[in-house]
Structures are given as C-alpha cells and as structure tokens.
C-alpha positions in Angstrom: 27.0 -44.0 -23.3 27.3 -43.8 -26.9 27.9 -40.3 -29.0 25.3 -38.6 -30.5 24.9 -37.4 -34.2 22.2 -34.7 -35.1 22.0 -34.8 -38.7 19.9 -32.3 -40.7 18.4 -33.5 -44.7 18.7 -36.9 -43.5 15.3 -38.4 -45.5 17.6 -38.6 -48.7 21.2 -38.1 -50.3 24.1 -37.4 -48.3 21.8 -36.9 -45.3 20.4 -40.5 -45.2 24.2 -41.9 -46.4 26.1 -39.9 -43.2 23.4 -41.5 -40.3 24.0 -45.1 -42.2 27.7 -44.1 -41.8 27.8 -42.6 -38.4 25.3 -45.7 -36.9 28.5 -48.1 -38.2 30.7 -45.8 -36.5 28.8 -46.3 -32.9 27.3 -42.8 -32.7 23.4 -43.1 -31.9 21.4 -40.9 -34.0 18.7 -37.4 -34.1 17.6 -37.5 -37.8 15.7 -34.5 -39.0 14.1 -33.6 -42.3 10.9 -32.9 -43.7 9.5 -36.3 -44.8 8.4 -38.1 -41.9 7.7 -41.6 -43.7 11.7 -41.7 -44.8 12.6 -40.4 -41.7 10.6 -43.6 -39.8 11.9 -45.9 -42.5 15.5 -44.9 -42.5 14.9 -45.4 -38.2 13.6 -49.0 -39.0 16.7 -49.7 -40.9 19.0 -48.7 -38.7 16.8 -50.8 -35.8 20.0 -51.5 -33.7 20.8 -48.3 -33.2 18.9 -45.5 -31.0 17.1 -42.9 -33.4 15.3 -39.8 -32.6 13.5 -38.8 -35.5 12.4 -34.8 -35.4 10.5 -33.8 -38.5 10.7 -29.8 -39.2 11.6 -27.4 -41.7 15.2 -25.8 -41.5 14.0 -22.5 -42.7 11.5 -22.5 -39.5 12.9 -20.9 -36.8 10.8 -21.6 -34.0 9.8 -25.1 -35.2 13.6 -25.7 -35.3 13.9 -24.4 -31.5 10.8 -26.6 -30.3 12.1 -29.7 -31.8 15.9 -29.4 -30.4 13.9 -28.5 -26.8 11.9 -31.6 -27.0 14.6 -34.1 -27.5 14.4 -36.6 -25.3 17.1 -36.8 -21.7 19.4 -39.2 -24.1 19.5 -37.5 -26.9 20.1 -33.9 -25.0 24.0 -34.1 -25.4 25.0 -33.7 -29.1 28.5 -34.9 -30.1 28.4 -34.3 -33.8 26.6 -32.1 -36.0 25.4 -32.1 -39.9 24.2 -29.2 -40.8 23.5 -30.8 -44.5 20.0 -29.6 -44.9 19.7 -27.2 -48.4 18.6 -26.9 -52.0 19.3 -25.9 -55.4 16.5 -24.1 -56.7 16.5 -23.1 -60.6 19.4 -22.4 -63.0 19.5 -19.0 -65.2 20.7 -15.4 -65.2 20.5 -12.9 -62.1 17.9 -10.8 -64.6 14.9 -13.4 -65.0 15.6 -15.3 -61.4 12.8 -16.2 -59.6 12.6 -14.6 -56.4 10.8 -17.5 -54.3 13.6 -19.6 -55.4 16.2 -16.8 -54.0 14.5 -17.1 -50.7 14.5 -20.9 -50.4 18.3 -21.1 -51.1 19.1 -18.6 -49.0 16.5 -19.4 -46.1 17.8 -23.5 -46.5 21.4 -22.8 -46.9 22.3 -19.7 -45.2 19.5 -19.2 -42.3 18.5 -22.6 -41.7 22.3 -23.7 -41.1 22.3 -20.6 -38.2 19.0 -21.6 -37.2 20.1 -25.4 -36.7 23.3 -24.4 -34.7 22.1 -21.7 -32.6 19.9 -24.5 -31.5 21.9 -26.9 -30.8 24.9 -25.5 -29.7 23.8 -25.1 -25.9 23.8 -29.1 -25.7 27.1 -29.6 -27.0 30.0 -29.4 -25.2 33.9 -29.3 -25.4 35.1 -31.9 -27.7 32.2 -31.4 -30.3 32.2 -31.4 -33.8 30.3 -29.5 -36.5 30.4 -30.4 -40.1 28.9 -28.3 -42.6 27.9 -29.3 -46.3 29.1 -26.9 -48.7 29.6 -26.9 -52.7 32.6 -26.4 -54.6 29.9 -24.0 -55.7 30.8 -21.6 -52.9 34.3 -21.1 -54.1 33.6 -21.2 -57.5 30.6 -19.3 -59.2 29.3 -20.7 -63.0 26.7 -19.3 -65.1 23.7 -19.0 -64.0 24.4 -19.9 -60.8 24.2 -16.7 -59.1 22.4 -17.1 -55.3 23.3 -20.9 -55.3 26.9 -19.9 -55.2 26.4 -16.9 -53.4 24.6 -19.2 -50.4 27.2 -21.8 -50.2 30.1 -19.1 -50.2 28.0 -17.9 -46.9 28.5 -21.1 -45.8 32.3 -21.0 -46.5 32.3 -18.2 -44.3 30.0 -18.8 -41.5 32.5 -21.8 -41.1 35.2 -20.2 -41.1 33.6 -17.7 -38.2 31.9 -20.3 -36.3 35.7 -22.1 -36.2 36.8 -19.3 -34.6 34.3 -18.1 -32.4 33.8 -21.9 -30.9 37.6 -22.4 -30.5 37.6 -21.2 -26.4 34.9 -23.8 -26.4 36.9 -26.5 -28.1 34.4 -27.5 -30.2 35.7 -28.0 -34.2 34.0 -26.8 -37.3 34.6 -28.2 -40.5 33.2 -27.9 -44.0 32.7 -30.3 -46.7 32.8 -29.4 -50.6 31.2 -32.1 -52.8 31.5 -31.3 -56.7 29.0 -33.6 -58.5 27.2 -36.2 -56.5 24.3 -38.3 -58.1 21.5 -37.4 -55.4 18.0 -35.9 -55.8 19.4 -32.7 -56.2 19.2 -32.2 -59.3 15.5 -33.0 -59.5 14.8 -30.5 -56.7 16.8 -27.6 -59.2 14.9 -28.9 -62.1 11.6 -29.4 -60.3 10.7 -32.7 -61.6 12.4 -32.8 -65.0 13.8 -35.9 -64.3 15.6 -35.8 -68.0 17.0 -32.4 -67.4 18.2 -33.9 -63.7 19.6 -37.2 -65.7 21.4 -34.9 -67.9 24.0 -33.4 -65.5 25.1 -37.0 -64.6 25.5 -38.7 -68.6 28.6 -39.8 -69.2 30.4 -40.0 -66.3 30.3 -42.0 -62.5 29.3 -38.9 -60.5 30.1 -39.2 -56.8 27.6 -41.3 -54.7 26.2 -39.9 -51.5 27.9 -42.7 -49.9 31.1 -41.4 -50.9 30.8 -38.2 -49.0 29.5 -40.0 -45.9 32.4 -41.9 -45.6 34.6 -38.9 -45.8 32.3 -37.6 -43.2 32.8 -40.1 -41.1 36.4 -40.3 -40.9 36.8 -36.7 -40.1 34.4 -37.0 -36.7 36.3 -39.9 -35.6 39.9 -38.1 -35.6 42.0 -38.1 -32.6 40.6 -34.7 -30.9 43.7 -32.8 -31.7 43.2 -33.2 -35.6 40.6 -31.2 -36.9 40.4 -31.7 -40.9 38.5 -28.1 -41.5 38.3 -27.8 -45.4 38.1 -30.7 -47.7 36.9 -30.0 -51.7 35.7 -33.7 -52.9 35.2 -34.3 -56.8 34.8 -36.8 -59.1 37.5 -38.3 -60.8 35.6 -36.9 -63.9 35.4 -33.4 -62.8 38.0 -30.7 -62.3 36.0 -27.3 -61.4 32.3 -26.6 -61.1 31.7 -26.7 -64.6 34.7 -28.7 -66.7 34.1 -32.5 -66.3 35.1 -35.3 -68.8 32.4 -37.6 -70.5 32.8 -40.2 -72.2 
C-alpha cells in the first residue's frame, strides 16, 4: 500500500509544487485548501495517483476536524504531513497595523498549523513525518514586518516542541525556511497590487515553488534514522530577509 501525504495550501505555490513532488516520489495524496476548482484540477493532473481532495479553511477548527474524520478507509493512515497552509497579510509599522490582518496571520500560521496536527496526528503512526513551512522571517524580523515574523517564529517553536513531544512516538518534525520564493504570496500581502507583488521579485531569479518541493521531498524520503530538522533555503541572490543583490 502506498504512503500517504496530507498536504495543507496545496491549490497554489509550494503547496501545489510538494503533491507534484511527493506523487513522483510514490506517496498517494490528501490535498486541502480553500479553492475547490484548483484542488479538482491539480487531482486531474496528477490522474495516476490516488487524491483525496478536502476543501476547508485552516483557521476553522471544527471544519478542520470533520474533514480529517471523513477521510476515506485509504486515506485514514497518514505518513507525511505539510502543514504549508498561511499568509502574509500587509506590510507597515506595529502603530497603523490592521488588526484583521493580525488575526489572519496568526489564525493561518500559528492556530491553523495546531489545528491541522492535532487532527491528524491520531492517524499517524511511528515512522511519520511532519514538515512545517516556515520563513527565514521567523528568525529574522524586518521592518514592518512585525506579526508576520512574530507567526513564523511561533512556528520555529512549535517545531521545535512538537519534535520533542512526538519523539516516544517516533514520529519526526521538521521545518522548512524559504527566503524569497516567486509564488502568489506577494499578491495575497499586497492584496491585488500585482506591481507592488512584481516588485519584490525585479532583478533577481527568486526561488521557484518547485525548488522548495524538491527539498521537501528529499527530506521525507530519508532513511528513518536521519531526520533533517532545520533547513534555511535562499536564493542565490539573497543573504538575509532583507539584503538581496539585483541586477
């Protein structure tokens, strides 16, 4: 029977790149997101391999429960998990922030991570593997910044915690630090301003999503004695959150 991946933000970005990795890698597939119609899409693509597609909102606690009880008898044994669902929402100082964009980083990044693992951690079993998608932002505040960095430093931690707590299970828990990858997340922080979003990407080869599935990838397929629990990936352009090289 083959391994299962549950893979959280999969409709887009580094989401959608990890289950196109993970399918090549022989692991059958629970994609979850928001957007049904890239969710059913991304399942046609990937026709040859199983696909469970759950569509829910991280941030929703009980429709995060219902979905992860309603999985199907193959899909109730989960092998891998993404938690790579969250969101950048705004850029400026603590002082003028917008609260509502407060709460959707920290309900997406922080809550919606626990919510997503509490759920699922009952079906997996000794051997599994959690992978969660951090930021060089959360070792590494910049202006204007503030609650991005602060809910991706959570995330440092709550790996760090969930390594430890999970270890008489033998289950691993790693985290993965991209610096700047060319996704939609930009447009998301900007809401729309698709020059602004452009902007953080001009003159210079930003990562690709596919870059940090790949890396993904070859950390769940270690021997089950190597655990690779921290890895910071940048661009060769960029060498902290905010100093990166144009040209």
């Amino acid at each position: 029977m083959k391994k299962t991946a549950f893979i959280t933000g999969a409709s887009s970005g580094i989401g959608r790149a990890t289950a196109v990795a993970l399918a090549a890698a022989g692991y059958q597939l629970v994609i979850t997101g928001r957007r049904c119609e890239r969710l059913d899409a991304l399942a046609q693509e990937l026709a040859l391999t199983p696909t469970h597609v759950l569509t829910f909102d991280v941030r929703e606690r009980a429709a995060v429960d219902a979905a992860v009880a309603g999985l199907p008898a193959d899909f109730q044994q989960i092998d891998v998990l993404i938690n790579n669902a969250g969101n950048a929402h705004g850029l400026g100082p603590i002082d003028s922030g917008d609260p509502a964009d407060w709460d959707a980083m920290l309900d997406g990044n922080v809550k919606g991570l626990l919510y997503v693992s509490r759920a699922v951690l009952p079906l997996m079993g000794e051997g599994g593997f959690i992978v969660n998608i951090g930021s060089i932002a959360g070792h590494e505040a910049y202006a204007n910044g503030n609650v991005y960095c602060a809910s991706k430093a959570a995330v440092a931690m709550l790996t760090r915690g969930m390594r430890l707590d999970l270890l008489p299970r033998g289950i691993r828990v790693a985290e993965v630090n991209p610096g700047l990858v060319e996704t939609e997340f930009s447009q998301v922080r900007f809401k729309g301003d698709e020059a602004r979003a452009a902007g953080v990407y001009q003159g210079l080869q930003a990562l690709r999503a596919e870059d940090v599935a790949e890396l993904i990838q070859f950390m769940v397929t270690r021997p089950p004695h190597v655990q690779i629990a921290e890895v910071l990936i940048l661009p060769s352009a960029q060498a902290a959150a905010t100093t990166v090289r144009r040209t």
